[in-house]
DRENKE-470424 format. One record per residue: residue in one letter; z, x, y of N, C-alpha, C in turn. Coordinates in steps of 0.001 Angstrom, whole numbers, plus 500000, padded with zeros to 6 digits. Atoms other than C-alpha are relative to their C-alpha. Example, Ala and Ser with C-alpha at 12.3 -4.5 7.8 and 13.67 -1.06 7.14 Angstrom:
BEGIN
A500000500890498810507800512300495500500000500900501200;S499940499180498810507140513670498940500730499230501090;
This chain:
BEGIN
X501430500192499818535376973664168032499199500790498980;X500461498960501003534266976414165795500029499853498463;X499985500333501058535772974889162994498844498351499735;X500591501229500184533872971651163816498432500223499832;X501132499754500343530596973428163708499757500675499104;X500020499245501314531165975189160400499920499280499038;X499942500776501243531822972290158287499295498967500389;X500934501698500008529766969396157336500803498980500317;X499633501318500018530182966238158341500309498748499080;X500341501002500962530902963106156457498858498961501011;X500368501123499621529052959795157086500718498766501157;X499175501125498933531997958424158954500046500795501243;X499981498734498448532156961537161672498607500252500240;X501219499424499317528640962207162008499739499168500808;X500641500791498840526612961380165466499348498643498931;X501238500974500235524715957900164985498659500413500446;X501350499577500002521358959278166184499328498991500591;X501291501198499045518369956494166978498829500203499209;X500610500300501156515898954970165348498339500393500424;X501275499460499706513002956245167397500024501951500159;X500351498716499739511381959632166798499785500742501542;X500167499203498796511783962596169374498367500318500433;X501813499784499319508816963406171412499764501103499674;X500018498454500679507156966205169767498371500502500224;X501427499692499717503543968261170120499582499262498814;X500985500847501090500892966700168021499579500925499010;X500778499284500407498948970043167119501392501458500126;X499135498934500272500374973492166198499345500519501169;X500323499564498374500285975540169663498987501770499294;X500610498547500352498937978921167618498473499137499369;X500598500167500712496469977096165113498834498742500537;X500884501670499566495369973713166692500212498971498537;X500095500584500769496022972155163711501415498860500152;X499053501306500013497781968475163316501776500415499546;X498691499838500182501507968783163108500416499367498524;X500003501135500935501797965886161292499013499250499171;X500908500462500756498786965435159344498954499448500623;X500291500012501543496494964536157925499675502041499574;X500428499018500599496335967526155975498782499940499235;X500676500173501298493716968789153412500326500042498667;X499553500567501787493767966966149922500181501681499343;X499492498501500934495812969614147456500993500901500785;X499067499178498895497516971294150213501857499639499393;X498446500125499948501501971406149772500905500289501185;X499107499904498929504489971271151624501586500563499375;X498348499485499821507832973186151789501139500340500550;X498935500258498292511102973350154125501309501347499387;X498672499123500171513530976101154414500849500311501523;X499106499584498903516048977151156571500829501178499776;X499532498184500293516634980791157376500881500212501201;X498940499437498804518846980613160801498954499090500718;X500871500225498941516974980257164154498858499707499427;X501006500013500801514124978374163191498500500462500929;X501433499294499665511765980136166408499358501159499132;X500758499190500847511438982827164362499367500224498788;X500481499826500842511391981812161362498829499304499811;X501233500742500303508318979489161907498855501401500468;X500942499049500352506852982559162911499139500917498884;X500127499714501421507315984358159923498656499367499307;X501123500636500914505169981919157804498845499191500931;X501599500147499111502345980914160663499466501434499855;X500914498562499450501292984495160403499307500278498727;X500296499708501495501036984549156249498829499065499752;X501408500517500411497358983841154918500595499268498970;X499719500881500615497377980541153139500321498558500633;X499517501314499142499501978565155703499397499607500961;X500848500579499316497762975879157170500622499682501243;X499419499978498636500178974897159712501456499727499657;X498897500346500385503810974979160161501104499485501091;X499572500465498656506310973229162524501740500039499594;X498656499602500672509966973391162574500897498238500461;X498880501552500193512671970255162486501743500378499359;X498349500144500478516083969165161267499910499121498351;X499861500510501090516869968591157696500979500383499406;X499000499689500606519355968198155228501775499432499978;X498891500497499297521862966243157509500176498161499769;X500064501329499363522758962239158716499610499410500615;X500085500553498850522080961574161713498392499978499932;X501060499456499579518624960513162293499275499600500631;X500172499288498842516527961654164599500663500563501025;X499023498941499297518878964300166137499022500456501065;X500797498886498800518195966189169395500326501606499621;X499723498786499868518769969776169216501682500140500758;X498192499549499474521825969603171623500928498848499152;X499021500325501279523431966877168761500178501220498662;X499451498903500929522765969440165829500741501289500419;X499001498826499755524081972343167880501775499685499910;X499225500000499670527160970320167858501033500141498105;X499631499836501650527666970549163853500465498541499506;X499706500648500630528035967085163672498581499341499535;X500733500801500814525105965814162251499566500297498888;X500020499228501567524795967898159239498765500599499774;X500934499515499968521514969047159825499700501666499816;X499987498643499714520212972698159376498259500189500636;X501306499527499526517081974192161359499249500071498978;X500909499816500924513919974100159200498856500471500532;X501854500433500235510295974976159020499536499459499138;X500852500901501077508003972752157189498980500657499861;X501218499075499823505327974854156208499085499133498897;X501197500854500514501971973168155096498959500719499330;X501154498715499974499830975656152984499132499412498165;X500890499938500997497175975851150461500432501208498669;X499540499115501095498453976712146726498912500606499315;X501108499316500786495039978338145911500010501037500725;X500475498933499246495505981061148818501225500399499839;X498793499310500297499200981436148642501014499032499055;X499169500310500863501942980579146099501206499315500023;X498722500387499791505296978596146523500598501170499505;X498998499370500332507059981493144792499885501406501050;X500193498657498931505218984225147372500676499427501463;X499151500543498724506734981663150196501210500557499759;X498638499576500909509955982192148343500395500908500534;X499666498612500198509684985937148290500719500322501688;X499963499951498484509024985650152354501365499084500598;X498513500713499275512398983407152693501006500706499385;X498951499072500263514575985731150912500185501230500643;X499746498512499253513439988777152500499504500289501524;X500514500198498425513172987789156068501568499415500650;X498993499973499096516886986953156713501246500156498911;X498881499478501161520294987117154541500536499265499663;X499597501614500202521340984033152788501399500369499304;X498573500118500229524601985511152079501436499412500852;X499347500210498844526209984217155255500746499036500035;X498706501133500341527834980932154549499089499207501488;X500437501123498835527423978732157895499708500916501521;X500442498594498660525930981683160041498959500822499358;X501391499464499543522589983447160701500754501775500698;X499549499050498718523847986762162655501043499790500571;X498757500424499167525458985996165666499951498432500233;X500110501427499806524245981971165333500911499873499121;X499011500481501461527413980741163657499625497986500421;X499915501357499804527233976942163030499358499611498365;X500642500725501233526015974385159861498691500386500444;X501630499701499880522402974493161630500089501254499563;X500663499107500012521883977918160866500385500627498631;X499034499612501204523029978047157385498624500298499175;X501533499745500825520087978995154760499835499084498207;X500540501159500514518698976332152696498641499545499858;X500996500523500585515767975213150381499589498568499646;X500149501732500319514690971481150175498842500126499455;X501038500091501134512609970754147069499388498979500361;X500566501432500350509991968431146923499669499753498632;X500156500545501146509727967970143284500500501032499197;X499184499339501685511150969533139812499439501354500272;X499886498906499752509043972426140216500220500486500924;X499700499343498999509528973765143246502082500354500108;X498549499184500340513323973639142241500590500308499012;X499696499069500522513457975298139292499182501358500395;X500508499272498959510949977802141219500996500562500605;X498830499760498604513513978253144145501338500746498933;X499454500051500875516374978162141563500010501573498919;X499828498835500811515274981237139621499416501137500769;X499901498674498963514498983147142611500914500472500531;X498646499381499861517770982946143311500917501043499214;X499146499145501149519031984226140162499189501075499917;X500826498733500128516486987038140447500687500965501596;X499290498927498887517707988208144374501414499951499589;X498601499796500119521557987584143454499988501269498874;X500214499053501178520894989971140389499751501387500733;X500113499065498878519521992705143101500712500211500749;X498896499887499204521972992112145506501216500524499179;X498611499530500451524838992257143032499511501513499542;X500254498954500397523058995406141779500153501049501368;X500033498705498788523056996882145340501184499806500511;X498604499902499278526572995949145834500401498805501090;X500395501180498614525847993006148214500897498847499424;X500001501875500170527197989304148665499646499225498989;X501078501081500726526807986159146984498918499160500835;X501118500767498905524155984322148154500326498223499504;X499497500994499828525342980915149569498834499001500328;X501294500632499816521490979522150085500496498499499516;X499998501535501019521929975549149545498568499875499632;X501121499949500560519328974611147382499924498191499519;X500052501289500345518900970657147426498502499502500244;X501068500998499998516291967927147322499725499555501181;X500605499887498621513980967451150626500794498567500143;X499942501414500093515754964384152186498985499769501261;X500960500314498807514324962900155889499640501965500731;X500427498513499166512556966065157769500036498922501645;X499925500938498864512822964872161656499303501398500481;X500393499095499255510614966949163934500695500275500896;X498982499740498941512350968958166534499164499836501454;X500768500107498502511270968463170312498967501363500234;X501227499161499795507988969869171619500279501686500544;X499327498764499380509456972711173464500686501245498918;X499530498971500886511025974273170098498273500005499428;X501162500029501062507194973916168233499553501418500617;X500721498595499328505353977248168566500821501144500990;X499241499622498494508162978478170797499740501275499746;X500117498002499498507631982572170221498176500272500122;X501076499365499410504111982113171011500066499200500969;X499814500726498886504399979556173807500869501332500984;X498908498861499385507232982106174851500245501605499595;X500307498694500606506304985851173771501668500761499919;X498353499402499527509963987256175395500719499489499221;X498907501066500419512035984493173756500893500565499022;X499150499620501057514934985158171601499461499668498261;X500044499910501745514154985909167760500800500886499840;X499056499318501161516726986871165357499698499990499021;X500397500147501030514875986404162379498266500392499744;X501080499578500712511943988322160734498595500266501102;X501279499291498978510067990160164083499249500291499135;X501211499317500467507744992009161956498947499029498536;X500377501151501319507416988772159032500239500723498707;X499757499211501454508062991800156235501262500676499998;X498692498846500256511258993185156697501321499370499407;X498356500643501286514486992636154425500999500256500158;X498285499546499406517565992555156134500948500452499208;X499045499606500952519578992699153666499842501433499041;X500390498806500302517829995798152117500045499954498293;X499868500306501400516935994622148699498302499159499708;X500891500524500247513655993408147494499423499490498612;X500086500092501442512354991708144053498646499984499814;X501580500376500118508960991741142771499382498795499686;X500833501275499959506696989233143236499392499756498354;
C-alpha cells in the first residue's frame, strides 16, 4: 500500500474520475472574494504544492498582494478527483493552492521565495509525516516565464542548501495542466477550523529547512 501511494500512476492504473466538477465554495471563506473568478484584469495566477495544502493556502492568503487563493488537485489523471481518490496515490495528483494575486503589489519570484521557505522540497513523495504522491512539492507554470522564474530559484536554494550541507531538492517543476477544485470543506479550512491540523508554514515566514536566499 505504501508503495502504491509513493509512485505515480500510469494512465492505465489510474482511478477514472467523472466528468462533473466537485461541489466546491464559490467565495474565499477569509476574503469574500470569487473562487473562481472573475478576477481583476492584470491579475495572475500560480499553483504550487508544498504538502498539506490547509496550510499552505494559508501561508499565501495572509501575504499582501494576494487576491484570493483556493486549494485543488493538480498535476495528475484522473479528473475531477475527490480527496479520498488522491489520498489513494492513484490518481497522480498532488495538493495545490492556486493563488490569484496582483503583480504590481507582489511578485511571482517573492511567491517563490514564500514556497521555498515555508516547507522542504527535499522530500521526494512526503511532506513530514504526510507520505504519499499528493504531498510531494511541485510548481505548475503557466507560461515561459514563470518557468524559467521557478527554474532559477531552484538553482539559487539548491546552491544554499548544498552550501549548508542539505538535500537535493526533488520540487517537480512542470507545466500547469487541469487544476480541479478540491471540495468545499478543504477551502479556507484553518480559518473555518482555527484547531485543525497544519503542518506547513504556522507563522507564513519560517524556513524549515533552515536556509534562506535573498529576494
Amino acid at each position: 500500500m505504501l508503495s502504491q501511494k509513493t509512485t505515480l500512476p500510469t494512465a492505465e492504473t489510474a482511478l477514472p474520475g467523472r466528468e462533473t466538477p466537485l461541489k466546491t465554495d464559490e467565495v474565499h471563506y477569509v476574503t469574500g472574494r470569487p473562487l473562481k473568478g472573475p478576477h481583476p484584469e492584470g491579475f495572475e495566477t500560480a499553483i504550487f504544492g508544498m504538502g498539506c495544502f490547509w496550510g499552505v493556502e494559508r501561508v499565501f492568503w495572509q501575504l499582501p498582494g494576494v487576491w484570493v487563493t483556493s486549494v485543488g488537485y493538480s498535476g495528475g489523471i484522473t479528473p475531477n478527483p475527490t480527496y479520498e481518490e488522491t489520498c489513494t496515490g492513484r490518481t497522480g495528483h498532488a495538493e495545490v493552492v492556486q493563488v490569484v494575486f496582483n503583480p504590481k503589489e507582489i511578485t511571482y519570484g517573492e511567491l517563490l521565495k514564500a514556497f521555498w521557505e515555508n516547507h522542504d522540497p527535499t522530500q521526494g513523495m512526503r511532506q513530514g509525516n504526510d507520505v504519499g504522491t499528493t504531498y510531494r512539492s511541485a510548481i505548475y507554470y503557466l507560461n515561459e516565464a514563470q518557468r524559467a522564474e521557478a527554474e532559477a530559484s531552484r538553482d539559487a536554494y539548491q546552491a544554499a542548501l548544498a552550501k549548508a550541507g542539505r538535500g537535493q531538492i526533488t520540487t517537480e517543476i512542470a507545466p500547469a495542466g487541469p487544476y480541479y477544485f478540491a471540495e468545499d470543506y478543504h477551502q479556507g479550512y484553518l480559518a473555518k477550523n482555527p484547531d485543525g491540523y497544519c503542518g506547513i508554514g504556522g507563522t507564513g515566514v519560517a524556513c524549515p529547512i533552515g536556509v534562506g536566499v535573498e529576494a
